[in-house]
C-alpha positions in Angstrom: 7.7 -19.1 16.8 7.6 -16.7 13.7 4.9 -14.0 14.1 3.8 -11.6 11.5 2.4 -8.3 13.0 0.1 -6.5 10.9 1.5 -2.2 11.2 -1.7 -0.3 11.5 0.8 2.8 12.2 0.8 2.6 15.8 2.9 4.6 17.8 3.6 1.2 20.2 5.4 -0.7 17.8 8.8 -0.4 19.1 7.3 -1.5 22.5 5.9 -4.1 20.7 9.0 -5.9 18.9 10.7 -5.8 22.2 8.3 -8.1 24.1 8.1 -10.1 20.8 12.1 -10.2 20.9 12.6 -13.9 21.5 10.4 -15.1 18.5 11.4 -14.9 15.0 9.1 -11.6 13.7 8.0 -9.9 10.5 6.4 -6.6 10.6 3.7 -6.0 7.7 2.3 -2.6 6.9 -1.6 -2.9 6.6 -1.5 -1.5 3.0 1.2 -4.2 1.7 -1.6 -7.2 2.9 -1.7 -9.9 0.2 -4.0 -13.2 0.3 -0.6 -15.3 1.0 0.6 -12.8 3.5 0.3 -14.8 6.7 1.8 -17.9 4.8 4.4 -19.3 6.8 3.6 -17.8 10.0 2.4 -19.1 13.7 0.7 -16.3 14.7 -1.0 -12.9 13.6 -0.8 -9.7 15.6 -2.8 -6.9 14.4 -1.3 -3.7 15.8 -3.3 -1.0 17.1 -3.7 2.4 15.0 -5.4 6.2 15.4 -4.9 6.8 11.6 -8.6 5.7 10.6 -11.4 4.0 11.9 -12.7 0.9 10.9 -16.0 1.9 11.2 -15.9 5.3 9.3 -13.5 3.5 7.1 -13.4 0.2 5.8 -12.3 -0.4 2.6 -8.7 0.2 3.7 -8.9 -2.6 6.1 -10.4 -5.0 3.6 -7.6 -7.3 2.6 -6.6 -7.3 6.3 -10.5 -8.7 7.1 -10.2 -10.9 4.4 -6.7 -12.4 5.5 -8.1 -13.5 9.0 
């Protein structure tokens, strides 16, 4: 399966590509979103993050809303 996860800088990641291990995975920083981004891809894992909240802070989510 290939999987893109969505990096929304959290500290798990590493712990997170190792359960993921036996599927083909991309990792995607949250800023670098494009419309096409999840092209290609069985599944969409949006990482956790502590850098900003969504609520307080929304426009830097956008393209990540709009790509679900």
């Amino acid at each position: 399966m290939k999987i893109l996860v969505i990096n929304n800088n959290t500290r798990h990641l590493p712990r997170l590509l190792k359960a993921l291990a036996p599927h083909t995975v991309h990792v995607l920083p949250f800023k670098e979103i494009t419309p096409t981004s999840a092209h290609g891809f069985n599944a969409i894992i949006l990482s956790g993050g502590r850098t900003l909240s969504i609520r307080k802070y929304p426009l830097p989510y956008a393209p990540e809303i709009a790509l679900l």
